[in-house]
C-alpha positions as CSV (number, residue, x, y, z in Angstrom):
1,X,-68.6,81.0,23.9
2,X,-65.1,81.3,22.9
3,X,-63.2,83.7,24.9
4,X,-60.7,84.6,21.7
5,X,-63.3,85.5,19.9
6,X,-64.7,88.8,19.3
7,X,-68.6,88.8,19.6
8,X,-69.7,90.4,16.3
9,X,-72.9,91.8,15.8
10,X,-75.6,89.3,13.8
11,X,-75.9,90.3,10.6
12,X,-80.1,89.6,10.9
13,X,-80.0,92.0,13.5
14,X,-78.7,95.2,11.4
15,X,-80.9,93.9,8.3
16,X,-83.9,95.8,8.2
17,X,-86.8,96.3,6.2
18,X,-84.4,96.1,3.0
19,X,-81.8,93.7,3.6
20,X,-80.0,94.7,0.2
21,X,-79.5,98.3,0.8
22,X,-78.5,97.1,4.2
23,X,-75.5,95.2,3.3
24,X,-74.9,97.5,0.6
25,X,-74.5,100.6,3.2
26,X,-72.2,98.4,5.3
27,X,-69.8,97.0,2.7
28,X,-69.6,100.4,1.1
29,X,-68.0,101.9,4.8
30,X,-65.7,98.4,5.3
31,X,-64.4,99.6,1.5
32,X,-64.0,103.1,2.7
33,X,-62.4,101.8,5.8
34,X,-59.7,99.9,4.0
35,X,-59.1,102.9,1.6
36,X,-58.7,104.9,4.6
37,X,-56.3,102.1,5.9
38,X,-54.0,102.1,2.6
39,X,-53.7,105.7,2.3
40,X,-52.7,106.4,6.1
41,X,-50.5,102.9,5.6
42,X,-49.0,104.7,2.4
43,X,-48.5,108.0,3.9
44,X,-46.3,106.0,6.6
45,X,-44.1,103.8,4.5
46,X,-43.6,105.8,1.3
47,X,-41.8,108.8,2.6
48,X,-39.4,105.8,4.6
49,X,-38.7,104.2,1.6
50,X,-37.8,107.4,-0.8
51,X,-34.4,108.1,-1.0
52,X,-33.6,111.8,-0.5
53,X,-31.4,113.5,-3.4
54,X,-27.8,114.6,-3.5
55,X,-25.9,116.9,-5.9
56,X,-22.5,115.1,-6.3
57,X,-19.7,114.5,-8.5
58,X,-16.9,112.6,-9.5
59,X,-14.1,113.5,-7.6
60,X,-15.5,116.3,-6.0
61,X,-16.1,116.5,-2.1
62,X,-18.8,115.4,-0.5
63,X,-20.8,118.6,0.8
64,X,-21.8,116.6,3.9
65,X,-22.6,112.7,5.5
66,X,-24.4,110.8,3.4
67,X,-25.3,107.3,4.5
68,X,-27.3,104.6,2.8
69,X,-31.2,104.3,3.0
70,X,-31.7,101.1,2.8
71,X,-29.4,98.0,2.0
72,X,-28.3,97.6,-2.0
73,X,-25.9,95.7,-3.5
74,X,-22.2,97.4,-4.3
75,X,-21.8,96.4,-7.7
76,X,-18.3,98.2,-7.8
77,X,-16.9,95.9,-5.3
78,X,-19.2,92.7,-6.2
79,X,-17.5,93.2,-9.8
80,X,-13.7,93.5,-8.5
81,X,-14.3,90.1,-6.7
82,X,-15.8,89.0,-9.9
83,X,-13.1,90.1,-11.9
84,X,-10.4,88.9,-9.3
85,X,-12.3,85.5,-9.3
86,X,-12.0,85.7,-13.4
87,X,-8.1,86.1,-13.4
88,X,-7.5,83.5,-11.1
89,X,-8.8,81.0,-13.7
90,X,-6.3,79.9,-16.2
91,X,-6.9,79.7,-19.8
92,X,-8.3,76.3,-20.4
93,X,-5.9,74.5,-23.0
94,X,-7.5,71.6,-25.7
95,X,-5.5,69.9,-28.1
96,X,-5.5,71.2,-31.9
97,X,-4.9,67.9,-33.4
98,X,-5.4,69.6,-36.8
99,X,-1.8,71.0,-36.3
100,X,0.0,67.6,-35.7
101,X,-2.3,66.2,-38.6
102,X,-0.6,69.0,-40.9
103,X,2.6,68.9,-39.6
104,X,2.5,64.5,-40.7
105,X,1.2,65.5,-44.3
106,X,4.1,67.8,-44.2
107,X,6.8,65.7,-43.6
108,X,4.7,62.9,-45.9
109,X,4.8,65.3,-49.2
110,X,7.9,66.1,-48.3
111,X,10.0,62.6,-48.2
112,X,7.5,61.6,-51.3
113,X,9.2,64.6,-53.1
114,X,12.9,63.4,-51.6
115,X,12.1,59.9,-53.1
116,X,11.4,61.1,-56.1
117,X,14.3,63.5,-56.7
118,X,16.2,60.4,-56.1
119,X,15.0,57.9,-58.4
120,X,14.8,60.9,-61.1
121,X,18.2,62.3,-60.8
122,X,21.5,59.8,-60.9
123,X,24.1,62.8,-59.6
124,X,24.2,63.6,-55.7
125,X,24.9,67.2,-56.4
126,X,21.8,67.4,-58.5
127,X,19.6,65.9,-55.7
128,X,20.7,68.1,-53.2
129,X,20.0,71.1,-55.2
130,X,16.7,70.1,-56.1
131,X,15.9,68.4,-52.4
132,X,16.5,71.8,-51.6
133,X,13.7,73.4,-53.7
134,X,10.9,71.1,-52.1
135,X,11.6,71.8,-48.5
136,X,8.1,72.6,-46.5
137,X,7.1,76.4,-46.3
138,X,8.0,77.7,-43.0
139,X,10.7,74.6,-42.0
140,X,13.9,75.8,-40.9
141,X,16.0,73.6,-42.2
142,X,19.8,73.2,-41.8
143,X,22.0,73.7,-44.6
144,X,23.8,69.9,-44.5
145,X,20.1,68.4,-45.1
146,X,19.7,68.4,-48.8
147,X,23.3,66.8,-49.1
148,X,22.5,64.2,-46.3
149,X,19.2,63.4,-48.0
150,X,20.6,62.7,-51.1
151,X,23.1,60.3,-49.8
152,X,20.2,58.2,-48.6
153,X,18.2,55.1,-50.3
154,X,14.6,55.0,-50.5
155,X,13.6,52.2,-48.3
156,X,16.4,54.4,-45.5
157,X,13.7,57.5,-46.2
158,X,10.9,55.6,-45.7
159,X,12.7,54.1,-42.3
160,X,13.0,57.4,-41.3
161,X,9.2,58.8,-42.1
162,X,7.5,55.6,-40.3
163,X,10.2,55.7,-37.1
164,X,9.2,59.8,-37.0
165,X,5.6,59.4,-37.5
166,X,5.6,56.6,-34.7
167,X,7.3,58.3,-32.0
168,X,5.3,62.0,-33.2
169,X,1.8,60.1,-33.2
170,X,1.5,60.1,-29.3
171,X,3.4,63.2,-28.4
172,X,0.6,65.2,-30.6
173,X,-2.2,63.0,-29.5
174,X,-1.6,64.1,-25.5
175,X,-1.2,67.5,-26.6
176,X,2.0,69.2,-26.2
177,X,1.8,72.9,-24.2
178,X,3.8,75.9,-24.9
179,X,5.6,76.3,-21.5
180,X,6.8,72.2,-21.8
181,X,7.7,72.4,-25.4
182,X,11.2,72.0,-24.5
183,X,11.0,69.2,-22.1
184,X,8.8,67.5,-24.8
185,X,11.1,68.2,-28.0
186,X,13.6,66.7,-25.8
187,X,11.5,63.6,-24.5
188,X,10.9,62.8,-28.4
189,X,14.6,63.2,-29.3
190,X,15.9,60.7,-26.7
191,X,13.2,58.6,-28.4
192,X,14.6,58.9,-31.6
193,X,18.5,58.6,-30.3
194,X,17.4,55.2,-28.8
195,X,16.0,53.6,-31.4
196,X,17.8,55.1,-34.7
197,X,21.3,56.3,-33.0
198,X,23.7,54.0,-35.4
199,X,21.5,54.8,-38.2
200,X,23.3,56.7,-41.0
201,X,20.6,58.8,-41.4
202,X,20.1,59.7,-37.7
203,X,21.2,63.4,-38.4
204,X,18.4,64.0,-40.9
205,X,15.7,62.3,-38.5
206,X,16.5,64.5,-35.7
207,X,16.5,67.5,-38.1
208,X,13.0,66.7,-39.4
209,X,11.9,65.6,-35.4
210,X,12.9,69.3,-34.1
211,X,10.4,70.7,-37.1
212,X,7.8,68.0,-37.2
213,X,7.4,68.6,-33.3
214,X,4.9,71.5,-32.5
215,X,3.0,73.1,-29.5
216,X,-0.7,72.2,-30.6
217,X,-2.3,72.6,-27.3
218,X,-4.1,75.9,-27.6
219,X,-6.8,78.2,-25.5
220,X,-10.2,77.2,-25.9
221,X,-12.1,80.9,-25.8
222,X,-15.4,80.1,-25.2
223,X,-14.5,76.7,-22.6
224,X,-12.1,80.0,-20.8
225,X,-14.7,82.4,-20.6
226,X,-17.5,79.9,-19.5
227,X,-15.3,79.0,-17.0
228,X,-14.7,82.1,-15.7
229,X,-17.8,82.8,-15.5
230,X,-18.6,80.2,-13.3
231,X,-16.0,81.5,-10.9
232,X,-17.3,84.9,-10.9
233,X,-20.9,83.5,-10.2
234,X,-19.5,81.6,-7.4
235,X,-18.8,85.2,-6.0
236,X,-21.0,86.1,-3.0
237,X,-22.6,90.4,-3.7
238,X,-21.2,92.7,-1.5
239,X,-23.9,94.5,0.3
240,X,-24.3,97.6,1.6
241,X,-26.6,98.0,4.8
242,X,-29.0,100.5,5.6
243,X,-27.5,103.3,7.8
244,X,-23.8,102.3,6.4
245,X,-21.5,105.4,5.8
246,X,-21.4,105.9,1.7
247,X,-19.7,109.4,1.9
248,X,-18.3,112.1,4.6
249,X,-17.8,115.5,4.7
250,X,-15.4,116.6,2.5
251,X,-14.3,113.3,1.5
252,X,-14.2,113.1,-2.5
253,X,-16.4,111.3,-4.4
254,X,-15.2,108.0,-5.7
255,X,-16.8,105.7,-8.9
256,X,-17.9,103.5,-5.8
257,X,-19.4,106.1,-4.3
258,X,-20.9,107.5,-7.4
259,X,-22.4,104.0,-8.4
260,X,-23.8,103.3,-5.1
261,X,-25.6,106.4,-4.8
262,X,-26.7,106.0,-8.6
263,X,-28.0,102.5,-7.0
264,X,-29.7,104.2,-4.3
265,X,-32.0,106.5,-6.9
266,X,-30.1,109.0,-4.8
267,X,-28.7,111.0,-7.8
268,X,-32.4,111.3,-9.4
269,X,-33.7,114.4,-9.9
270,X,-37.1,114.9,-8.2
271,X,-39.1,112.3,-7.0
272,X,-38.6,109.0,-7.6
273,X,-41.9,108.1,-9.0
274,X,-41.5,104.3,-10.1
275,X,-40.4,103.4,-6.5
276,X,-43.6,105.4,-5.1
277,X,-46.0,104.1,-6.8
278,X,-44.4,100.3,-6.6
279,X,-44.5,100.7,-3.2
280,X,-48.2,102.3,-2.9
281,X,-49.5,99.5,-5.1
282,X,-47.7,97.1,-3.1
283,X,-49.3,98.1,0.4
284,X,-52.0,98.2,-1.6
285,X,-52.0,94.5,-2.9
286,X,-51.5,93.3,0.6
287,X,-54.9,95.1,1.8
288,X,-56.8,93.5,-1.0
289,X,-54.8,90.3,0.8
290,X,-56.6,91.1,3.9
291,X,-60.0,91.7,3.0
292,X,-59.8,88.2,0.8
293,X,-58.2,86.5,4.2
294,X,-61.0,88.1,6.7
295,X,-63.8,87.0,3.8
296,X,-62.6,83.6,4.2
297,X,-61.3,83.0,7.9
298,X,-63.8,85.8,9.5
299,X,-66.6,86.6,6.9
300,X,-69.0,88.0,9.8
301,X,-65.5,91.1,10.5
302,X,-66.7,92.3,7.0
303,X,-70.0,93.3,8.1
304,X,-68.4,95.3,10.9
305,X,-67.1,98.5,10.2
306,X,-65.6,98.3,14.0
307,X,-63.4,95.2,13.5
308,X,-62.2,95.9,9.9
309,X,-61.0,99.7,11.9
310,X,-59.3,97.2,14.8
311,X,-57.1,95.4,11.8
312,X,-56.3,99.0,10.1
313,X,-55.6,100.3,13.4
314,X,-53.3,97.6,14.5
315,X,-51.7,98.0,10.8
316,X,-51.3,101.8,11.3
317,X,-49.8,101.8,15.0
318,X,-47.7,99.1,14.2
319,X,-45.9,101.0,11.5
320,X,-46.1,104.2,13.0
321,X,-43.9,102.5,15.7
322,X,-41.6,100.8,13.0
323,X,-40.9,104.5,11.3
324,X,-40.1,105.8,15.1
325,X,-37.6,103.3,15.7
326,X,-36.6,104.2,12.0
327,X,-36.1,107.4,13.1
328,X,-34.6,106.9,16.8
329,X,-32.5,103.6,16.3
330,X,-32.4,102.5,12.8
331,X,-29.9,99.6,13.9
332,X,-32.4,98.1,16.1
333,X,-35.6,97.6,13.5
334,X,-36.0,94.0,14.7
335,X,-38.0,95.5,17.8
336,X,-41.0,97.1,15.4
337,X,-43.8,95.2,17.4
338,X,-45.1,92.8,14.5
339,X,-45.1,89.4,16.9
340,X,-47.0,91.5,19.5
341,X,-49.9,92.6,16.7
342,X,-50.0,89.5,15.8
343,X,-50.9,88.2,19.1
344,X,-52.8,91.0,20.0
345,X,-55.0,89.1,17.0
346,X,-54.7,85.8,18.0
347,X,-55.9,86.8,21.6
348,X,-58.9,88.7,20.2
349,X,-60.0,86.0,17.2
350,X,-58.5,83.1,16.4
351,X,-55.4,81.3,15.4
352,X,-55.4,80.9,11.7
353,X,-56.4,84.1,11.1
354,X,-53.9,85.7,13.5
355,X,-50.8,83.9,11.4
356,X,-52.3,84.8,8.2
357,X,-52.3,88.7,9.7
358,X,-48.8,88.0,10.7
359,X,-47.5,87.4,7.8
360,X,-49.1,90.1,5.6
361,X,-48.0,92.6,8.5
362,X,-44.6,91.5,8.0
363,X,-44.7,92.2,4.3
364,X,-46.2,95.6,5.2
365,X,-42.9,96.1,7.7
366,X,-40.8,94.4,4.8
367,X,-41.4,97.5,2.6
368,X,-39.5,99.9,5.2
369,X,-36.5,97.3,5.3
370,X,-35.7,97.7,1.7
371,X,-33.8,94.6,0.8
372,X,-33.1,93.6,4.8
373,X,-34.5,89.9,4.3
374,X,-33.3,88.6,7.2
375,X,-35.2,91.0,9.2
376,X,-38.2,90.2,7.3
377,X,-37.6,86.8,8.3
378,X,-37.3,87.8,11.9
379,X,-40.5,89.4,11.7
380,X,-42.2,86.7,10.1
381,X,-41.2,84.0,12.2
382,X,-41.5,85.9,15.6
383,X,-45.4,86.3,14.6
384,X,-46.3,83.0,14.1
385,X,-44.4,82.4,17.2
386,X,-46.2,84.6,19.3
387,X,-49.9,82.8,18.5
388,X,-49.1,80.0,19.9
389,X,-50.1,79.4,23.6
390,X,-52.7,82.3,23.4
391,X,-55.4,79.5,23.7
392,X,-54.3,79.0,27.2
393,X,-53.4,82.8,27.9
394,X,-54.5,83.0,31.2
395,X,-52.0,85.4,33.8
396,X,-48.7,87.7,32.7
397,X,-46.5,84.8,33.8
398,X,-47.9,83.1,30.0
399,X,-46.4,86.6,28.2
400,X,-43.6,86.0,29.8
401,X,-42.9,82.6,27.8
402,X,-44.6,84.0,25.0
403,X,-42.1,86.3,24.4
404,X,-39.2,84.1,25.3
405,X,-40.4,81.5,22.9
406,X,-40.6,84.5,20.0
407,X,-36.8,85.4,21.0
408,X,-35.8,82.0,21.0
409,X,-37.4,81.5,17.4
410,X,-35.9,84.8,16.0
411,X,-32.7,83.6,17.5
412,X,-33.0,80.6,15.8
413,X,-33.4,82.7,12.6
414,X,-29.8,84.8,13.0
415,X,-28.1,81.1,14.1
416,X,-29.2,79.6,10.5
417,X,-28.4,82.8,8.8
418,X,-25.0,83.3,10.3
419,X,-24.3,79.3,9.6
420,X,-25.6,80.0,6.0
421,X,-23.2,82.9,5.0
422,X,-20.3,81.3,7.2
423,X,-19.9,83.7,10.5
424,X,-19.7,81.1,12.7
């Protein structure tokens, strides 16, 4: 006989002269046992897990401590990082090549209109006033341009336009930026000096340069605002802890404040009835979990009304103590005794079963952490710690590493969580 197992009563031995009504009897008290189990399990975590109301304001004072229930996320501060992270991301600039595109047609219609004032009209002063009618909308031209246009030859213009258009092409291609506009405009002028500086019509060509030469690098909105973002996704959430100081006495309500407690369901009036029931149906979903886990590792506990009360019973204490240290030491939750029910399990049945109990007692515990996961994970790996070993459980000395290995795994935990969010 296995001495980890619990000798169950043979289910041929309780059948009697109608084995149907038999099992029917006995499956009708495990059901009423489990009921019993979720409402005493309820009645333990619910009233942890409720927030209790406060009548605040908006800068008004505080009538006296209030501290946070359980951990939540500070969106007032999560969303100053974020918006800090936003600013820090300059706008992202992409070249509008439709603006050095118009500003070429520009000074193409333009010369066209030049050369034909030219060949139209024989007298200078008749081209200059008409060269002046044609200039491009929005060109500041200087006043000598007409006159020094119309001293020129066609084939000089067309000089001009092709020496222009070959030293603009690149300039607007790269993309020329508002703050280097200047050292660009100058870059392109030095261009021009160099290669048309004994040209008689150099003066017009730097005239036309200084207008043909445009900032066309402008903000992308959408590429900005996707890459912002991205920066303020790349923002870690302030949380605040369970127990941490939200308000004190007297101390005036702030928007943080205000928010967090709005987080909290701490400003609801009455109870909060969503978070009640969630929670009730939740314990309640992890009991169904049982019974399916004791039907498939332990089928012969569910003719037992005994053992299924030993699993509630375990359950029940093991919370009890969980709301105690709640009460007494809230800072110190990672000592509710879920490794030790779970060996208590493994010692008494078997392995597989005692993990699987582990975990779903963990879950149970998880629901008076509100939101503290690592704790949850401490609980979870510290049970399936503690099973192993129990086959050769023989004198005290064995609880002894038992427990050590279960603080060794739990420490394990904080090491990977503290190397995770970068503490150490």
């Amino acid at each position: 006989m296995n001495p980890h197992h619990v000798e169950l009563p043979q289910l041929e031995e309780k059948l009697g002269s109608n084995p149907a009504q038999e099992v029917s009897a006995i499956s009708l008290r495990v059901y009423a046992t489990l009921l019993v189990c979720w409402i005493l399990t309820a009645l333990l975590v619910v009233p942890a897990v409720l927030p209790y109301s406060v009548n605040v304001e908006v800068n008004e004072p505080s009538p006296h401590d209030i501290m946070a229930p359980h951990a939540v996320i500070d969106r007032f501060e999560t969303t100053m990082l974020q918006e800090i992270a936003r600013r820090k991301v300059e706008p992202v600039l992409v070249v509008d090549f439709s603006i050095g595109a118009t500003a070429v047609e520009e000074l193409n219609k333009f010369l066209s209109e030049v050369v034909h004032i030219l060949e139209l009209y024989p007298w200078d002063e008749t081209k200059s006033s008409e060269i002046s009618t044609v200039f491009p909308e929005g060109w500041e031209m200087a006043p000598y341009m007409a006159s020094s246009l119309a001293e020129l030859t066609s084939p000089e213009i067309e000089d001009i336009r092709r020496t222009l258009v070959d030293i603009y092409f690149p300039f607007y291609q790269d993309g020329i930026p508002q703050e280097f506009f200047t050292f660009y405009r100058n870059q392109a002028l030095d261009e021009l000096m160099s290669r048309m500086g004994n040209h008689r019509g150099y003066s017009v060509a730097k005239g036309l340069m200084e207008q043909l030469i445009r900032v066309n690098m402008v903000v992308d909105e959408k590429l900005t605002q996707d890459a912002r973002n991205e920066a303020a996704a790349q923002v870690h959430d302030v949380w605040v802890v369970r127990g941490e100081s939200i308000l004190r006495t007297g101390e005036l309500v702030n928007e943080r404040a205000y928010m967090l407690l709005e987080d909290l369901g701490m400003l609801a009036d009455g109870t909060n009835w969503e978070l009640m029931l969630t929670t009730t149906a939740g314990l309640g979903g992890l009991f169904f979990l049982l019974f399916v886990v004791l039907n498939l590792l332990a089928p012969e506990a569910l003719r037992d009304p005994t053992t299924v009360t030993i699993f509630g019973a375990i359950t029940i204490f093991t919370l009890a103590l969980g709301r105690v240290v709640l009460y007494v030491s809230p800072e110190n939750i990672v000592f509710i005794p879920v490794p030790a029910a779970t060996l208590i399990i493994a010692v008494l049945f078997h392995i597989p079963l005692a993990v699987t109990f582990g975990i779903i007692l963990s879950l149970m515990a998880g629901f008076l952490l509100m939101g503290n996961a690592v704790v949850l994970q401490l609980f979870l790996v510290g049970a399936i710690a503690s099973v192993f070993g129990t086959n050769s459980l023989r004198q005290r000395t064995d609880l002894l590493w038992i427990g050590m290995r279960i603080g060794l795994a739990q420490g394990l935990v904080l090491l990977l969580q503290g190397a995770t969010l970068g503490d150490f």
